[in-house]
ROTI-319209 format. One record per residue (C-alpha): residue number from 1; residue in three letters; y, z, x. Coordinates in steps of 0.5 Angstrom, whole numbers. Layout:
// ROTI-319209
@nr = NUM&rest = ALA&north = Y&up = Z&east = X
...
This chain:
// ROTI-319209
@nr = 1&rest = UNK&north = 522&up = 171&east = 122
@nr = 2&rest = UNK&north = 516&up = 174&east = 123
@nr = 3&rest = UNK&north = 515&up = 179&east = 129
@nr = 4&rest = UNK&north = 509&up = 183&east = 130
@nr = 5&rest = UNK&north = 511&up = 186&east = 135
@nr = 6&rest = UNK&north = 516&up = 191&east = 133
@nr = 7&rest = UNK&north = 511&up = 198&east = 132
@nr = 8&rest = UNK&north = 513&up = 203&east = 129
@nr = 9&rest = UNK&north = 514&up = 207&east = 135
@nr = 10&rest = UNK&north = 519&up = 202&east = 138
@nr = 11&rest = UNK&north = 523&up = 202&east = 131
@nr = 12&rest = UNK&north = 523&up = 211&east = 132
@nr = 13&rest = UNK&north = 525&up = 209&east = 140
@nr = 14&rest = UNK&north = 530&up = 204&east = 137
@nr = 15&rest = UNK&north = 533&up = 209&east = 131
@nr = 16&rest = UNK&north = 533&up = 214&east = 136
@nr = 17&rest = UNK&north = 539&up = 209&east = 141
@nr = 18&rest = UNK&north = 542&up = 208&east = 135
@nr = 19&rest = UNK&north = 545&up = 215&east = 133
@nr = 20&rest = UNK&north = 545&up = 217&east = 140
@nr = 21&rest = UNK&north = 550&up = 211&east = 140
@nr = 22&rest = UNK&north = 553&up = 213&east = 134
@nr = 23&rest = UNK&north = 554&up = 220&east = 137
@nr = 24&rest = UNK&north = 558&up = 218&east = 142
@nr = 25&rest = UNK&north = 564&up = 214&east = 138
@nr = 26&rest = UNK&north = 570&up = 215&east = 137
@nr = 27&rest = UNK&north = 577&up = 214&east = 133
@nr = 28&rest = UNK&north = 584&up = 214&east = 136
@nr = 29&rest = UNK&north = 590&up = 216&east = 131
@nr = 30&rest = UNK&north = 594&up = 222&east = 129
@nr = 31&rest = UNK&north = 591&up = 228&east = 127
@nr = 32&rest = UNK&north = 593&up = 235&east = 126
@nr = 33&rest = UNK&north = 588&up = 240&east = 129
@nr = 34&rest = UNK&north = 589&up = 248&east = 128
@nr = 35&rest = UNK&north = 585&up = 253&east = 132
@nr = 36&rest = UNK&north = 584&up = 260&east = 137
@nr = 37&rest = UNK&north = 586&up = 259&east = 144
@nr = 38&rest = UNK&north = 580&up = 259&east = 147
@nr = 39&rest = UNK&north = 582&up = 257&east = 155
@nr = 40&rest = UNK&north = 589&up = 257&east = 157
@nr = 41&rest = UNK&north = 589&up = 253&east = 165
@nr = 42&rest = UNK&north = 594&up = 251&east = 169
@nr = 43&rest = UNK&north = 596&up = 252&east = 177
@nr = 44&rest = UNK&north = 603&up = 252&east = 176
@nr = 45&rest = UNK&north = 606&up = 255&east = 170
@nr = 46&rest = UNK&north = 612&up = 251&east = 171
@nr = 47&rest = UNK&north = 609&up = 245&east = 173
@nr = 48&rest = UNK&north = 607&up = 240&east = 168
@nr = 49&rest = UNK&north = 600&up = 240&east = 169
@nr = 50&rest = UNK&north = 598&up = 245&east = 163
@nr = 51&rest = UNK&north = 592&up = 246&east = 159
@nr = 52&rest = UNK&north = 590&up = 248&east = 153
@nr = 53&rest = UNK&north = 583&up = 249&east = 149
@nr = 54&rest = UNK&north = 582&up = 250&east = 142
@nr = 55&rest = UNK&north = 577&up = 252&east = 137
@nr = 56&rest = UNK&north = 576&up = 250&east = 131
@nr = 57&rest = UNK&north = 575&up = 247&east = 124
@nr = 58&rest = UNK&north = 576&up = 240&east = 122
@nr = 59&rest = UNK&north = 573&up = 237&east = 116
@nr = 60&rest = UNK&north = 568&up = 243&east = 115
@nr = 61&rest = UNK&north = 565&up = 242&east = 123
@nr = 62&rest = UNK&north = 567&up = 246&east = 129
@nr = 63&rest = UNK&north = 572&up = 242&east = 134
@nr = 64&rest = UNK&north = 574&up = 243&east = 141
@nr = 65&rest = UNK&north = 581&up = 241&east = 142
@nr = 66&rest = UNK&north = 585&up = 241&east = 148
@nr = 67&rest = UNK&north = 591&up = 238&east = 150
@nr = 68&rest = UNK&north = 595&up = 238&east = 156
@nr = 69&rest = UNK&north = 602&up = 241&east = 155
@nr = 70&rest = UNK&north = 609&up = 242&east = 158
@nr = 71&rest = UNK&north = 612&up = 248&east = 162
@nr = 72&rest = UNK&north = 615&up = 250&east = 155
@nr = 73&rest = UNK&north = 610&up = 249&east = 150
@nr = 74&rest = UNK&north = 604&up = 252&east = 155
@nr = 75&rest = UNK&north = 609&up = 259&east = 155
@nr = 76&rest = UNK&north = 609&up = 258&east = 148
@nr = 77&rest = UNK&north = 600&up = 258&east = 149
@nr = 78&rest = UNK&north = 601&up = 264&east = 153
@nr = 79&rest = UNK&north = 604&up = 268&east = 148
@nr = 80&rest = UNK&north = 600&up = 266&east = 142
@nr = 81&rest = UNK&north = 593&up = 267&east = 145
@nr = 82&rest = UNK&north = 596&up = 274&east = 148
@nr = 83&rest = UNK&north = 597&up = 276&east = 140
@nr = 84&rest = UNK&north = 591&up = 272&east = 138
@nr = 85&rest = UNK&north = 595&up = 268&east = 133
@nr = 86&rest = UNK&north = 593&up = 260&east = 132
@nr = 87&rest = UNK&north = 596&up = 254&east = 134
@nr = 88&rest = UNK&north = 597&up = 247&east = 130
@nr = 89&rest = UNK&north = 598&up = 241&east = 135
@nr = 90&rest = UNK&north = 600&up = 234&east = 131
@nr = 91&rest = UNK&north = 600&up = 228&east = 135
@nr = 92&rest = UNK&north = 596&up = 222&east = 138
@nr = 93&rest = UNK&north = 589&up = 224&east = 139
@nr = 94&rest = UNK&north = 582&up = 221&east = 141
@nr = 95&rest = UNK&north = 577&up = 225&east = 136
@nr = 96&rest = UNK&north = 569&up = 224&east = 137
@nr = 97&rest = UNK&north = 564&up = 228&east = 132
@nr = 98&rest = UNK&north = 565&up = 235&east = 135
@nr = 99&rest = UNK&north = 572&up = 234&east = 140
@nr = 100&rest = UNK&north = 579&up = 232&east = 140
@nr = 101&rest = UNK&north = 583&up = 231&east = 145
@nr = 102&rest = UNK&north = 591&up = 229&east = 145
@nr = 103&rest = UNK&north = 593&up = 224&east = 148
@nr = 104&rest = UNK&north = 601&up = 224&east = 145
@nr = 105&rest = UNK&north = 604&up = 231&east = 141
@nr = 106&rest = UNK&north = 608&up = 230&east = 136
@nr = 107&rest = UNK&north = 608&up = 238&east = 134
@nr = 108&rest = UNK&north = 607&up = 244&east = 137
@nr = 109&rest = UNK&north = 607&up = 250&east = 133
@nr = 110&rest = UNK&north = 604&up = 257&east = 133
@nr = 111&rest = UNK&north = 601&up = 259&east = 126
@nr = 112&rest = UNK&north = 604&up = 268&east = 124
């Protein structure tokens, strides 16, 4: 098939949706991510709607991850991000190049 019409702007414009694309994919699995606290967000401590932000490295990249957390583990957070001490979540998260985000943990525990 022969087409002429492709220029080679047409194909930079169309390599350029194609890593935009690729740029936003993401995966579902397990994963094990530690990291420093970076924002703790809750309006009721003992509620359950908690969150945790956390940095870190993944694969040699930098990654956000965040995750929300029971009353239980978001005290634990608290205490961890007062003594500056890293965080390692296990569970079922959505990862994208630079994100993760839990969806289900498995484990949550407070590196020394």
């Amino acid at each position: 098939i022969e087409n002429l019409n492709i220029t080679k702007h047409k194909l930079h414009k169309l390599t350029q949706f194609v890593e935009q694309i690729e740029s936003h994919s993401y995966e579902v699995g397990n994963f094990e991510f530690t990291g420093k606290i970076v924002n703790l967000k809750s309006k009721d401590p003992d509620g359950l709607k908690n969150s945790v932000v956390f940095t870190g490295i993944y694969n040699n990249l930098a990654i956000t991850g965040s995750a929300n957390l029971d009353s239980e583990l978001y005290k634990n957070a608290i205490e961890a991000h007062k003594l500056k001490q890293n965080i390692t979540i296990t569970g079922l998260a959505k990862k994208t190049i630079t994100k993760l985000r839990f969806i289900e943990i498995t484990n949550f525990t407070i590196e020394e």
